[in-house]
DOROGU-519214 format. One record per atom (N, C-alpha, C): residue in three letters; chain; atom name; x, y, z. Coordinates in steps of 0.1 Angstrom, whole numbers, plus 2048, in hexadecimal, padded with zeros to 3 digits. Layout:
pt residu ala&chaine A&atome CA&px X&py Y&pz Z
...
//
This chain:
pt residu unk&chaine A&atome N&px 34B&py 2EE&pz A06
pt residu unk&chaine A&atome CA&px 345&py 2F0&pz 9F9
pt residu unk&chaine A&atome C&px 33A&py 2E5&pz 9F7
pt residu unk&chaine A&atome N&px 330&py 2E6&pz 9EC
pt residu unk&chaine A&atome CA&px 326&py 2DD&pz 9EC
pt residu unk&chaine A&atome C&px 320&py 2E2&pz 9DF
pt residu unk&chaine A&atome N&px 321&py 2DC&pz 9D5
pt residu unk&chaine A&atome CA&px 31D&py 2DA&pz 9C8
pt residu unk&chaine A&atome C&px 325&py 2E4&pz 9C3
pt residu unk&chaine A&atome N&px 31D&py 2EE&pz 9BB
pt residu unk&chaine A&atome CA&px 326&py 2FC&pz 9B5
pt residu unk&chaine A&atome C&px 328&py 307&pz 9C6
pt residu unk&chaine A&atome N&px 325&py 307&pz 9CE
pt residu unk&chaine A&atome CA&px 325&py 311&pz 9D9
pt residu unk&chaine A&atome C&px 32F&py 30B&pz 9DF
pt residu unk&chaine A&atome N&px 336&py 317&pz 9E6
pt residu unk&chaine A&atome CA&px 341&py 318&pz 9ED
pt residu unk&chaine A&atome C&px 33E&py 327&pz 9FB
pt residu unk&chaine A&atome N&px 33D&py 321&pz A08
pt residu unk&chaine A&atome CA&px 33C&py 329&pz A0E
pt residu unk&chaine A&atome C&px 343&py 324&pz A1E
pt residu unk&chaine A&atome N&px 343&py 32E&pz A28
pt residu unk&chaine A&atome CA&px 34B&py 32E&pz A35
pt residu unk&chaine A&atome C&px 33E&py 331&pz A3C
pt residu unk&chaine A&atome N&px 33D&py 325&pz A47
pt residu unk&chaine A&atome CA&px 331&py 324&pz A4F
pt residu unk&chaine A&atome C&px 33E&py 330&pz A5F
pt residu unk&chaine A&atome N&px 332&py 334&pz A62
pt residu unk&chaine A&atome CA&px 338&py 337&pz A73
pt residu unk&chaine A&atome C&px 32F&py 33A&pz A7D
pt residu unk&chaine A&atome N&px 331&py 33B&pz A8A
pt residu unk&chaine A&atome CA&px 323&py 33E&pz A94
pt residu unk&chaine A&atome C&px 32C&py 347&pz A9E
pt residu unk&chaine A&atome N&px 325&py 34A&pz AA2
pt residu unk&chaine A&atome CA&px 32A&py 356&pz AAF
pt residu unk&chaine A&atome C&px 31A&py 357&pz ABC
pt residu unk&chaine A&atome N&px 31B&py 35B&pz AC3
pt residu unk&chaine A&atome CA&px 317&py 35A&pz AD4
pt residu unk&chaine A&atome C&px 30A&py 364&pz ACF
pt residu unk&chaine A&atome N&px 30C&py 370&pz AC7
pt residu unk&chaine A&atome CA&px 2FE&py 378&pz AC3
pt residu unk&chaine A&atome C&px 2F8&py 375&pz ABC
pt residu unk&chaine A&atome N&px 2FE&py 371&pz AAD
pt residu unk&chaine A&atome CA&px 2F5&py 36C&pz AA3
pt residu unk&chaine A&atome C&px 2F6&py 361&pz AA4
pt residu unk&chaine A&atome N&px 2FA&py 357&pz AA7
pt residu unk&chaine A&atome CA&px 2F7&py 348&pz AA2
pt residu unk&chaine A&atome C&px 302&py 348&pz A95
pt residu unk&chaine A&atome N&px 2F8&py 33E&pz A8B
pt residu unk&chaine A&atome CA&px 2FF&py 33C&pz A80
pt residu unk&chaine A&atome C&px 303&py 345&pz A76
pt residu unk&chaine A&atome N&px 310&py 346&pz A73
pt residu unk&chaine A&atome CA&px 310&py 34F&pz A64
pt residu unk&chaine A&atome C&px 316&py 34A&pz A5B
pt residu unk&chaine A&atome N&px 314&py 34D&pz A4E
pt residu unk&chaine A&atome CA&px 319&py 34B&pz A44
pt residu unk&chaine A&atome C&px 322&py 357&pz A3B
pt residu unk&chaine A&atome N&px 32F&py 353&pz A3B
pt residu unk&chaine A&atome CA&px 337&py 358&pz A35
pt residu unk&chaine A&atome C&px 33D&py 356&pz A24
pt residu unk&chaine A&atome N&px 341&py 361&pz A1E
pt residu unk&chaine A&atome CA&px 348&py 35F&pz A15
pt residu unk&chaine A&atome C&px 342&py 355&pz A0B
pt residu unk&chaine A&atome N&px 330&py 357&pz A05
pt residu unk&chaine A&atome CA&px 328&py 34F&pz A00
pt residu unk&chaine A&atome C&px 32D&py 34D&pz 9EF
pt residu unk&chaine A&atome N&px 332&py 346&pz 9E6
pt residu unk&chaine A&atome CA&px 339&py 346&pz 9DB
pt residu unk&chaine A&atome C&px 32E&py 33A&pz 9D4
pt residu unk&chaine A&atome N&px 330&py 340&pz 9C3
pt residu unk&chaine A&atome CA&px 329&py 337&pz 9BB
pt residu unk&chaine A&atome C&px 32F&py 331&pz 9B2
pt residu unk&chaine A&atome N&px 334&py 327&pz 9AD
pt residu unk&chaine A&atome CA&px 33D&py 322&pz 9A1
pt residu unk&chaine A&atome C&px 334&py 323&pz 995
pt residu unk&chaine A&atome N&px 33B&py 32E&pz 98C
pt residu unk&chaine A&atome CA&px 32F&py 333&pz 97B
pt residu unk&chaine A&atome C&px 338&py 333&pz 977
pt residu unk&chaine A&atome N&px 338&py 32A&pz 96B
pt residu unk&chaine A&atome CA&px 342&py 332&pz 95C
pt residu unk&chaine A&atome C&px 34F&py 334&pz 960
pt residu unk&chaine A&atome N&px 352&py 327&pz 96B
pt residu unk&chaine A&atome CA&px 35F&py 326&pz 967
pt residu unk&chaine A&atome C&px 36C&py 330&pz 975
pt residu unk&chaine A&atome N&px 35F&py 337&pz 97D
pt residu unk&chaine A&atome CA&px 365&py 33F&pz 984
pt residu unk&chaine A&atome C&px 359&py 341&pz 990
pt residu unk&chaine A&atome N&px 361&py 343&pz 99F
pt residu unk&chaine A&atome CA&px 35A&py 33E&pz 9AC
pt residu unk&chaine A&atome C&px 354&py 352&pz 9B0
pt residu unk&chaine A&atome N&px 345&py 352&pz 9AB
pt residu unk&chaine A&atome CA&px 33D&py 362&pz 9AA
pt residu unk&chaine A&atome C&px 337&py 364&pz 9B9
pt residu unk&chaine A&atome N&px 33E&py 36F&pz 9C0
pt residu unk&chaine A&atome CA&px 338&py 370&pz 9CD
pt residu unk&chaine A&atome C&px 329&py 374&pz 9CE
pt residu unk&chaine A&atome N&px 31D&py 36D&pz 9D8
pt residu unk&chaine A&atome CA&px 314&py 36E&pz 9DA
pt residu unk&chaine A&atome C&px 315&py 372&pz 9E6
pt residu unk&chaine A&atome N&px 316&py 374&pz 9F1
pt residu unk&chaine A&atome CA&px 314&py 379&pz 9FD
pt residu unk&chaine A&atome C&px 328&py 378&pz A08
pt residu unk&chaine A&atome N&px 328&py 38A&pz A0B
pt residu unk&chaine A&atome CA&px 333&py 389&pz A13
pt residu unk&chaine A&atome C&px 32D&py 384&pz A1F
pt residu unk&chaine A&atome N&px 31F&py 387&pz A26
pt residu unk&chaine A&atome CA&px 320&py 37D&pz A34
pt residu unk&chaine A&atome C&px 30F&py 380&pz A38
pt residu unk&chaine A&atome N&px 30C&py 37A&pz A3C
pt residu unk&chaine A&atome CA&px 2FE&py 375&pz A42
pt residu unk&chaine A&atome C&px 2FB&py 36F&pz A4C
pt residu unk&chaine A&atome N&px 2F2&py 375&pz A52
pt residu unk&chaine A&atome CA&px 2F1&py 372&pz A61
pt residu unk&chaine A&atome C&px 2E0&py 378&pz A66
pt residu unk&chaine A&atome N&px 2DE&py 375&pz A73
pt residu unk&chaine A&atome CA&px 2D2&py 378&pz A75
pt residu unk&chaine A&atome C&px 2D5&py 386&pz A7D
pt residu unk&chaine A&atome N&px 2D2&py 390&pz A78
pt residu unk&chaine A&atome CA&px 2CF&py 3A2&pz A7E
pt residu unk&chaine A&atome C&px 2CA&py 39E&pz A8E
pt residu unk&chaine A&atome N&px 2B8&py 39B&pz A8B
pt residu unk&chaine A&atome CA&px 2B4&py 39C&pz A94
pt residu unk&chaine A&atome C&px 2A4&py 392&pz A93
pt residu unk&chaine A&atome N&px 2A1&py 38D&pz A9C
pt residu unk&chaine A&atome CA&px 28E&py 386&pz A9E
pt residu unk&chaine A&atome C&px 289&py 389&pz AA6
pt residu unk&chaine A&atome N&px 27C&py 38F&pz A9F
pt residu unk&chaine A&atome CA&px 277&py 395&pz AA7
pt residu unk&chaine A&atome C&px 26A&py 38B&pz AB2
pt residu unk&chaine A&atome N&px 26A&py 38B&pz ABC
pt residu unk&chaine A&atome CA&px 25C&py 37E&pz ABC
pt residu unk&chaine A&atome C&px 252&py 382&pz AC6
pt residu unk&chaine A&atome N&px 247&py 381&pz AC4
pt residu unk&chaine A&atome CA&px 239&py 385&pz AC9
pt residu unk&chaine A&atome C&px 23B&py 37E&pz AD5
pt residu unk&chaine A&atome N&px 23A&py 37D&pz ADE
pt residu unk&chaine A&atome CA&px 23C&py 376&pz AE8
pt residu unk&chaine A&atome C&px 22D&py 37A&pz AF5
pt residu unk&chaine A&atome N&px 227&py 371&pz AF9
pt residu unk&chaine A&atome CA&px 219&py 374&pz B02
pt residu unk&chaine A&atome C&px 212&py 379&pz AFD
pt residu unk&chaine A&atome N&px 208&py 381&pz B02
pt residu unk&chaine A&atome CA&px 1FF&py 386&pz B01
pt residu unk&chaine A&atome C&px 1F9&py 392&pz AF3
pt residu unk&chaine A&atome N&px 1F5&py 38E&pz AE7
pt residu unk&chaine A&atome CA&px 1F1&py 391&pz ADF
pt residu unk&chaine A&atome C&px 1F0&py 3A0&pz ADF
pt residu unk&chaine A&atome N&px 1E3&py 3A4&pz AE9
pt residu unk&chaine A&atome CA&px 1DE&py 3AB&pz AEA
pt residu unk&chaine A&atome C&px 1E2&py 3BB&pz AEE
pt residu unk&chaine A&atome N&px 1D9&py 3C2&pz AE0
pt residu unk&chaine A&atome CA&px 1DE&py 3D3&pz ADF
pt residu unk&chaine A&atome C&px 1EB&py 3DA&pz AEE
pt residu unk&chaine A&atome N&px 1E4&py 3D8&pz AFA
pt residu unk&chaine A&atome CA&px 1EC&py 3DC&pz B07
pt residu unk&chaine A&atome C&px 1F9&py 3D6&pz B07
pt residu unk&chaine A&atome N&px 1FD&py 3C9&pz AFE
pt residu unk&chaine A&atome CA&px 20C&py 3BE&pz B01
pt residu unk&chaine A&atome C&px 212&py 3C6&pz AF2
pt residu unk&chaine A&atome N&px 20B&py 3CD&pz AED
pt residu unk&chaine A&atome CA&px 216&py 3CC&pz ADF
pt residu unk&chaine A&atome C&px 223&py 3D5&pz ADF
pt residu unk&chaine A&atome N&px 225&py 3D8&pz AE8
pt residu unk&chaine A&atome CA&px 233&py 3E7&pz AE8
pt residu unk&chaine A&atome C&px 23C&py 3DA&pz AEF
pt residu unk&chaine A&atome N&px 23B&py 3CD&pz AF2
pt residu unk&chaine A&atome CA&px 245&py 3CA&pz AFA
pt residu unk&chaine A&atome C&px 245&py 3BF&pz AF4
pt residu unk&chaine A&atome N&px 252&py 3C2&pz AEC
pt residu unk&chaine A&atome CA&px 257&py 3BB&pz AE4
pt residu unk&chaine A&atome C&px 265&py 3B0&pz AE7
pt residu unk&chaine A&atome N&px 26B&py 3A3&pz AE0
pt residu unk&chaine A&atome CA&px 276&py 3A1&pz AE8
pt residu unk&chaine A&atome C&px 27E&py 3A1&pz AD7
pt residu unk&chaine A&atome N&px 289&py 39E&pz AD8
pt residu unk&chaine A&atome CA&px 296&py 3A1&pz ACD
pt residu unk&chaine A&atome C&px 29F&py 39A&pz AD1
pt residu unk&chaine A&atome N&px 299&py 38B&pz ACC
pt residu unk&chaine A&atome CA&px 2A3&py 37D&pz AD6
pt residu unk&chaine A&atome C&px 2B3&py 37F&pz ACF
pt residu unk&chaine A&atome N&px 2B7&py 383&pz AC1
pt residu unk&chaine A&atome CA&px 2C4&py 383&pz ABE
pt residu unk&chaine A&atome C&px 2CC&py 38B&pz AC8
pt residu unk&chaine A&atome N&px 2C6&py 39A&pz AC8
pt residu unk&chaine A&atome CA&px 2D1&py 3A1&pz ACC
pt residu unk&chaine A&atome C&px 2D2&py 3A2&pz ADD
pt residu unk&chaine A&atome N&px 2CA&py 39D&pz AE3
pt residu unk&chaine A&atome CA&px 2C4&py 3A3&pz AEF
pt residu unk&chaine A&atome C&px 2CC&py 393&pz AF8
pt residu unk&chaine A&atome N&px 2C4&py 385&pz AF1
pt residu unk&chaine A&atome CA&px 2C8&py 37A&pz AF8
pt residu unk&chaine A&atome C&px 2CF&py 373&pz AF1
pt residu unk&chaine A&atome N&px 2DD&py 37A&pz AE9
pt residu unk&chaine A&atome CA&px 2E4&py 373&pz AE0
pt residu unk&chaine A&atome C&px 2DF&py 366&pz ADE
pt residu unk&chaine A&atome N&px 2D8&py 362&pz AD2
pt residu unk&chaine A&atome CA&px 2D6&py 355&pz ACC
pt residu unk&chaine A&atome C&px 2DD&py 349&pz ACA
pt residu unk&chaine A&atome N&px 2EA&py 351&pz ACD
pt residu unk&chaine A&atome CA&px 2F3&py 346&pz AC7
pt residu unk&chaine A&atome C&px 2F7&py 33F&pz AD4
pt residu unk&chaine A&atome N&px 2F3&py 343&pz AE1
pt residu unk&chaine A&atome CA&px 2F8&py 342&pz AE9
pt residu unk&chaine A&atome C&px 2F0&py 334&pz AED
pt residu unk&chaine A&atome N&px 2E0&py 33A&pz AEE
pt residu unk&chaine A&atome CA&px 2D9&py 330&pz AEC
pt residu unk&chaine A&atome C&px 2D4&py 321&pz AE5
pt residu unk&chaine A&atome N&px 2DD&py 321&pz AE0
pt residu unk&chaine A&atome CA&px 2E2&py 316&pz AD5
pt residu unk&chaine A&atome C&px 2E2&py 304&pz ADF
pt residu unk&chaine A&atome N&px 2DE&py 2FE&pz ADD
pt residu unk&chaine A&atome CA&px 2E2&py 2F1&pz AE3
pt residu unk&chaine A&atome C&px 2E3&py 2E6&pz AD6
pt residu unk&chaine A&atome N&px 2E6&py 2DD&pz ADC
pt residu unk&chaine A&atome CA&px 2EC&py 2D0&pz AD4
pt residu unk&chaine A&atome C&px 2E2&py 2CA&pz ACA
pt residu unk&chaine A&atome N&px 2E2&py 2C9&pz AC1
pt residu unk&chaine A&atome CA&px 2D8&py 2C3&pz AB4
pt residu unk&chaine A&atome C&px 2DB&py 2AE&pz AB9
pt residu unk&chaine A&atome N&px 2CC&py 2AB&pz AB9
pt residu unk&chaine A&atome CA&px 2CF&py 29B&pz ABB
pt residu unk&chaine A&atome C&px 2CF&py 293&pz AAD
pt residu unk&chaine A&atome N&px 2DA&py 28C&pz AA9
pt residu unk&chaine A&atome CA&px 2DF&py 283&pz AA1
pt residu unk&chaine A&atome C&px 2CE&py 27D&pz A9D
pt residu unk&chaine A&atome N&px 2CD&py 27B&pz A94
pt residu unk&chaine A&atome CA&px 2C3&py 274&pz A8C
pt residu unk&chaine A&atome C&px 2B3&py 279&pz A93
pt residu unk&chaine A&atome N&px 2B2&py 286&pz A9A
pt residu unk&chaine A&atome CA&px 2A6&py 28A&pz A9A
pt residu unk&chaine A&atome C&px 2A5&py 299&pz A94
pt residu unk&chaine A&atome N&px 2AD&py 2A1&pz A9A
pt residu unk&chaine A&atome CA&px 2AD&py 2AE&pz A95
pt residu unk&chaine A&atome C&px 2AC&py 2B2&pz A84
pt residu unk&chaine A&atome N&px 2B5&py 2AA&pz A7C
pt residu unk&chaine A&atome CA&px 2BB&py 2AE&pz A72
pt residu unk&chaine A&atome C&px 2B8&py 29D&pz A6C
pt residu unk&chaine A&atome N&px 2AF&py 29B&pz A60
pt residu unk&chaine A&atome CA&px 2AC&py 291&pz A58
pt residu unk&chaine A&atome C&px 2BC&py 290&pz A47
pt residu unk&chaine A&atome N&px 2B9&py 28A&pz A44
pt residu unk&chaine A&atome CA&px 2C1&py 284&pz A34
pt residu unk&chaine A&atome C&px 2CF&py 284&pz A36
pt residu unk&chaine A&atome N&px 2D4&py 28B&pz A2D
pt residu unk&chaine A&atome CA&px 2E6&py 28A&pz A2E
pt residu unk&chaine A&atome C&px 2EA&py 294&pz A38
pt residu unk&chaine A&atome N&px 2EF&py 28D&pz A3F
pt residu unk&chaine A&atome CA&px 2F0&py 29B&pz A4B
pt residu unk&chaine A&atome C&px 301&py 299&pz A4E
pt residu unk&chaine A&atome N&px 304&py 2A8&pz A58
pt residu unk&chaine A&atome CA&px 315&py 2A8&pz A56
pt residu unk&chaine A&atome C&px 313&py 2B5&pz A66
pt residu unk&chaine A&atome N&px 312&py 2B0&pz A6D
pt residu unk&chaine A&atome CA&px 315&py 2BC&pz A78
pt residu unk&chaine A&atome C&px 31E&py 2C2&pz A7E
pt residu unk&chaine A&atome N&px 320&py 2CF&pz A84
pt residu unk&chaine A&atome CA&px 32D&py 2D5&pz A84
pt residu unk&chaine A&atome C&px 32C&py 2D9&pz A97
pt residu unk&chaine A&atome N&px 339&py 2D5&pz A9C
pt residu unk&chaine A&atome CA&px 339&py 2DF&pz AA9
pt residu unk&chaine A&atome C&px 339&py 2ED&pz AAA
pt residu unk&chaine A&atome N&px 338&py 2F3&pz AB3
pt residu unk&chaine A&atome CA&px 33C&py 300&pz AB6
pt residu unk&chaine A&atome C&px 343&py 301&pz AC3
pt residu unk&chaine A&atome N&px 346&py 311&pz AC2
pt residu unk&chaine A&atome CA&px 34F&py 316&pz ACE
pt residu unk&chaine A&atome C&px 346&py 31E&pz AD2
pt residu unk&chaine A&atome N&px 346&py 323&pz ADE
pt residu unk&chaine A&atome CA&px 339&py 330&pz ADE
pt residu unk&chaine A&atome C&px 348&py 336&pz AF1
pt residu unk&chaine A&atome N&px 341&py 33D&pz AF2
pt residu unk&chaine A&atome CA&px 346&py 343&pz B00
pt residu unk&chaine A&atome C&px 336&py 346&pz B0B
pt residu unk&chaine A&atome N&px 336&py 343&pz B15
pt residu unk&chaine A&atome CA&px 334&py 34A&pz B20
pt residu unk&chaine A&atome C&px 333&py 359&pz B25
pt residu unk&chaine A&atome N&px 32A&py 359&pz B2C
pt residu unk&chaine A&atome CA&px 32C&py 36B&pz B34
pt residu unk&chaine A&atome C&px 33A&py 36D&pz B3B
pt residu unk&chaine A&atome N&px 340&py 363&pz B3F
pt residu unk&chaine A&atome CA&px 34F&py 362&pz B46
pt residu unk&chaine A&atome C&px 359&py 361&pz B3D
pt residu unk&chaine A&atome N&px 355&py 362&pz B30
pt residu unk&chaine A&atome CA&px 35F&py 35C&pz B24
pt residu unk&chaine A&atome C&px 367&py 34E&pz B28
pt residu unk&chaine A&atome N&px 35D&py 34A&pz B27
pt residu unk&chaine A&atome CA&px 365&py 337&pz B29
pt residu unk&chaine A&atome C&px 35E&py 332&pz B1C
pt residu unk&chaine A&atome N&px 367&py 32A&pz B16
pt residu unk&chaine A&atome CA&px 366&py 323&pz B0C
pt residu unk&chaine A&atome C&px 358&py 317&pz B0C
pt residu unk&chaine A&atome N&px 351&py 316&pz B04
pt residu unk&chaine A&atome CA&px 349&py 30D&pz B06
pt residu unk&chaine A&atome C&px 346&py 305&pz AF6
pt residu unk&chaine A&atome N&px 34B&py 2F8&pz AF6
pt residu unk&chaine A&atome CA&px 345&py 2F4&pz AEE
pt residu unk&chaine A&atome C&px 336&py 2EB&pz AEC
pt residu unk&chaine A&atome N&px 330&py 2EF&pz ADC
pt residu unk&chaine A&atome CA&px 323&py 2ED&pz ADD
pt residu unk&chaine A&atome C&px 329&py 2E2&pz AD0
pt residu unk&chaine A&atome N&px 324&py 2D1&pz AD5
pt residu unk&chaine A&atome CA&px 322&py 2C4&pz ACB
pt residu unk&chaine A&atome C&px 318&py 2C6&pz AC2
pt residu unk&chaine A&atome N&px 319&py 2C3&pz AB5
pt residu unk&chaine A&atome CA&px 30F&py 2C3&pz AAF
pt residu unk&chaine A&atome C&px 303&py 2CF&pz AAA
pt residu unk&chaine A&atome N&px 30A&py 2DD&pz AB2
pt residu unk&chaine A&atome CA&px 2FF&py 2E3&pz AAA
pt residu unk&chaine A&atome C&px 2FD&py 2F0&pz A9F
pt residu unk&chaine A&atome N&px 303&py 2E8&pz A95
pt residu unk&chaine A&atome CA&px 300&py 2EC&pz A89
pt residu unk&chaine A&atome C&px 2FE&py 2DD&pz A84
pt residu unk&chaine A&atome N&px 2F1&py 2E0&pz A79
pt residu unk&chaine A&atome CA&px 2ED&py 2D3&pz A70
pt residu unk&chaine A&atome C&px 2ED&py 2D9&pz A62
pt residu unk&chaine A&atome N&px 2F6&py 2CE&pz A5A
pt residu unk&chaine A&atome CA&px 2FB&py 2D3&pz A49
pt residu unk&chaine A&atome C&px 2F1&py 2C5&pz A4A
pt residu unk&chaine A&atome N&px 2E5&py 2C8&pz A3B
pt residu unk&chaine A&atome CA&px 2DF&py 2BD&pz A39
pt residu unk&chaine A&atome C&px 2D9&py 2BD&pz A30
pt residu unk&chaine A&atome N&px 2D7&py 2B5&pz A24
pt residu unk&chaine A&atome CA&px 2D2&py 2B2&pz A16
pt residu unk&chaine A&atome C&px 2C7&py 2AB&pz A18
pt residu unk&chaine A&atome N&px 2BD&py 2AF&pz A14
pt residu unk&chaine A&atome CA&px 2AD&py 2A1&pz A15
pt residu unk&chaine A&atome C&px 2A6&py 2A6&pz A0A
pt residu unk&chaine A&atome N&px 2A6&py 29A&pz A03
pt residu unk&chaine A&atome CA&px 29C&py 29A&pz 9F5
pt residu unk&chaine A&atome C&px 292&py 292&pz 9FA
pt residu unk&chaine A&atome N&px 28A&py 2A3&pz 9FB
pt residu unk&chaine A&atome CA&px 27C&py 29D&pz 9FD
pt residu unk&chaine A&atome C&px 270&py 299&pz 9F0
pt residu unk&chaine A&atome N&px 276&py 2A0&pz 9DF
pt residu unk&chaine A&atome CA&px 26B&py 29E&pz 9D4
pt residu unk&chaine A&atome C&px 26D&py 2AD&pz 9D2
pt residu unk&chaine A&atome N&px 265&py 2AA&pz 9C8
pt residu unk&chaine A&atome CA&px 261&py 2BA&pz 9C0
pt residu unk&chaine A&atome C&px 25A&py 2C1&pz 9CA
pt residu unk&chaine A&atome N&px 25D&py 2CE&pz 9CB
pt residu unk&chaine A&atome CA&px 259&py 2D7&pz 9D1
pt residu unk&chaine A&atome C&px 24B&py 2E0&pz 9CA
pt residu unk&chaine A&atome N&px 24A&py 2DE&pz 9C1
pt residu unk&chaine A&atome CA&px 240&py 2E4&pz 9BB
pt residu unk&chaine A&atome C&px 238&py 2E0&pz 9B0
pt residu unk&chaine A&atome N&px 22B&py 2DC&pz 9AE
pt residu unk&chaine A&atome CA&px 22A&py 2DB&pz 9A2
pt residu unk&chaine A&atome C&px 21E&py 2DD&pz 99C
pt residu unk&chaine A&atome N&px 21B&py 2E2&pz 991
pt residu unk&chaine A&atome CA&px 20D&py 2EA&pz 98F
pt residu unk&chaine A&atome C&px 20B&py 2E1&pz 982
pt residu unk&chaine A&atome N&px 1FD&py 2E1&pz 983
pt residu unk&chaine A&atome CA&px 1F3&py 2DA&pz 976
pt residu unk&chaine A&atome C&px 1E4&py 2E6&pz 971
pt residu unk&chaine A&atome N&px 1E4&py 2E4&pz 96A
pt residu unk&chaine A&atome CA&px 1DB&py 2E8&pz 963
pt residu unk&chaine A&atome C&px 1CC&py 2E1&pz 965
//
């Protein structure tokens, strides 16, 4: 939990990170905002711009499971301000266990106002 929110982080080998079970503390009682969230799918342009490259497309979530792809976040470069990082478990094409150090980054950075308009 973290201020009024309450929620269940998780990762898995296709999507990467998800977020579970997203809760809001209002009035006295914890109001669901999201049963689970995760990334579907990214789509990414990859080479050659040009009209003849555009049908070939890649779809890194489902195709090169993302999560799989995942490597280690480095202590005091990846992730700036209050930071809190979590391990994971991931598996293998052989289903062997594999733990992954550090990569999820929980992190707070007050950077200033984010916006601000004058007349």
């Amino acid at each position: 939990s973290w201020q009024k929110w309450r929620l269940r982080v998780g990762f898995n080998v296709r999507e990467g990170l998800t977020l579970n079970m997203v809760e809001y503390f209002d009035q006295n009682r914890w109001r669901p905002i999201l049963y689970r969230a995760a990334i579907s799918e990214m789509w990414v342009p990859y080479g050659d711009g040009s009209p003849a490259h555009s049908y070939k497309n890649a779809f890194d979530v489902g195709e090169a499971t993302v999560g799989l792809l995942t490597n280690s976040l480095v202590v005091g470069c990846d992730c700036l301000g209050e930071i809190r990082y979590l391990d994971v478990v991931v598996h293998n094409n052989e289903g062997q266990a594999i733990l992954l150090k550090n990569a999820i980054c929980i992190h707070e950075e007050d950077i200033g106002i984010l916006w601000k308009h004058t007349e």
